[in-house]
C-alpha positions, 0 to 999 in steps of 0.5 A: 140251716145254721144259726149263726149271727153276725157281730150285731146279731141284726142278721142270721145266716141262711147258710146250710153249713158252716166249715171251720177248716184246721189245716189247709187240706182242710180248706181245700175240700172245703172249697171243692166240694162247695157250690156257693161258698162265702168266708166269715171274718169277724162278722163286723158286716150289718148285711147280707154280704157275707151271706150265702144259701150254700157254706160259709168258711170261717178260718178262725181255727186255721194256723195263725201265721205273722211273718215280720221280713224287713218291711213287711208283714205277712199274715194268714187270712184268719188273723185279727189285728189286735194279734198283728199289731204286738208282734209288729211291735216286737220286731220295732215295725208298724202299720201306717193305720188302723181302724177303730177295733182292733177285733176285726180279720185283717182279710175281712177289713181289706176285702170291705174298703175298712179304714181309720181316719187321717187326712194322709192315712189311706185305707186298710187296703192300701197297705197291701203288697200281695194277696194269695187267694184259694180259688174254687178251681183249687189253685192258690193265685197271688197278686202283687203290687204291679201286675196288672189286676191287681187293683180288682184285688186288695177290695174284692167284697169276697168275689174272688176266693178265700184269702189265705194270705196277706203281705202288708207294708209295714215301717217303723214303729212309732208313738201316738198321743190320744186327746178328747176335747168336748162341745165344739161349735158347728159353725166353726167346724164347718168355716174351716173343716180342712183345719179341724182334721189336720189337727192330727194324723187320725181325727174324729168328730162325734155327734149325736145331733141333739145340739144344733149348735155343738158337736158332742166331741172331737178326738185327735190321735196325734204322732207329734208333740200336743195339738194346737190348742189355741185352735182348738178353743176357737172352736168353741171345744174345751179339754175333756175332764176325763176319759170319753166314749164315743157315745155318750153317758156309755163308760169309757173303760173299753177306749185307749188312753185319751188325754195326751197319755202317749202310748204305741201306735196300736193302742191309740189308733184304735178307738177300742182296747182289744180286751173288752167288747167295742161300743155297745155290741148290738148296734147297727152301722151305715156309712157314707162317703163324699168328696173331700170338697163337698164335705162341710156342705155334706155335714150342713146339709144332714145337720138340717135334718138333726132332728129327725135323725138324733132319735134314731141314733147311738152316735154319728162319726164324721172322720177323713179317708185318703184317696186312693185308686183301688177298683172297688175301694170308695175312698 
């Protein structure tokens, strides 16, 4: 048995061994000479998805391939964002989204439905071209956007192979402004919740429901010139004072610039900065999705149960998915 553990070291593996291929050879016996076999990307997963009796994979020490060709990107199956998203940006390219840590496998994030937030931003998933998988046959298969099956492929939950490579859309690179603003009232969330999360491409409501009245914050990540203030003050919310962490009282040093501070796109998007450890680590997330129609009437309900729920909590993150038709996705 290993001991190894997940990110928020909730879970142990029950696995007999873990293999860390160097080369694709490497991989290759791996995979062949296993019976049951899972991959570990970042290990940013609070169950036992990724669990297996037999062996687990982690390809964090194969080749780290980025390939920029025009208006894609292919990448290897270890790679993380943080390490896609500054070659991108030599080359003048950019992914349309990202999610709150840059820390995680690109391959990982994919396979699970990961997403950012955005009204019009789909989910990590969408952005995919083409997928190779490593079969336990041994044979290397690739999916590409339009063959038939391949909206089983991009969110997969691990279930098809080991992913040893990715082609993802990129497009211009471009320029986000980050903005925190404090105490917005739920009463005013909810009477006009489509407004609130248009106030920029990527937006965040944080609350830890420990006031009935007033969410904690909302962040508004934003490609164009300022938000709409006026709007912004009739929520009730006022400009933050300084730098905010998600959660509360906890320091704001591992967060990107806030404040209007306008920087690339791969240092806004993501709540967290790549060099330090997001949030507080050992924390357990859970996470719901619900029709855009029944969202504010989703948010009041669980808002009845404030009480009973803000104990038990760091912090709840309320953002926007688009939709998109991927089999398994739940966008």
């Amino acid at each position: 048995m290993t001991d190894e553990r997940n990110w928020a070291e909730n879970l142990t593996y029950s696995a007999r061994r873990l293999v860390r291929p160097r080369t694709p050879d490497e991989l290759r016996d791996a995979v062949s000479g296993s019976e049951q076999i899972r991959v570990l990307g970042s290990r940013h997963c609070f169950n036992d998805i990724a669990d297996t009796t037999g062996t687990l994979i982690s390809l964090a020490d194969m080749p780290r391939e980025i390939e920029v060709a025009g208006d894609t990107v292919r990448i290897s199956g270890g790679v993380r964002y943080g390490d896609v998203a500054p070659e991108l940006e030599k080359s003048g390219r950019a992914l349309s989204n990202l999610a709150s840590l840059p820390h995680i496998s690109v391959a990982g994030a994919i396979a699970t439905g990961t997403h950012g937030s955005g009204d019009r931003l789909g989910s990590l998933a969408t952005a995919v071209r083409s997928v190779t998988l490593l079969t336990t046959s041994g044979e290397d298969k690739t999916i590409s956007r339009g063959d038939d099956e391949f909206g089983g492929v991009p969110v997969h939950l691990g279930a098809l192979g080991v992913v040893t490579s990715l082609v993802l859309d990129t497009e211009p690179t471009y320029r986000v402004a980050q903005y925190a603003y404090d105490g917005p009232r739920w009463e005013a969330i909810l009477a006009d919740y489509d407004a609130v999360t248009a106030l920029g491409d990527s937006v965040s409501i944080f609350t830890t429901w420990t006031d009935s009245e007033r969410a904690d914050q909302i962040w508004v990540k934003t490609r164009a010139e300022g938000v709409n203030e006026r709007f912004v003050a009739d929520l009730g919310a006022r400009p933050a004072d300084g730098p905010r962490h998600p959660i509360r009282g906890v320091d704001a040093a591992a967060c990107n610039p806030q404040q209007g501070l306008v920087g690339p796109w791969f240092e806004r998007l993501p709540h967290f900065r790549m060099d330090f450890t997001p949030s507080v680590g050992a924390e357990l997330q859970s996470e719901f999705l619900v029709d855009r129609a029944h969202a504010p009437a989703a948010i009041d309900a669980v808002r009845q149960h404030a009480g009973r729920i803000a104990p038990l909590l760091h912090v709840c993150e309320i953002r926007s998915v688009a939709a998109d038709d991927l089999w398994l996705s739940p966008s």
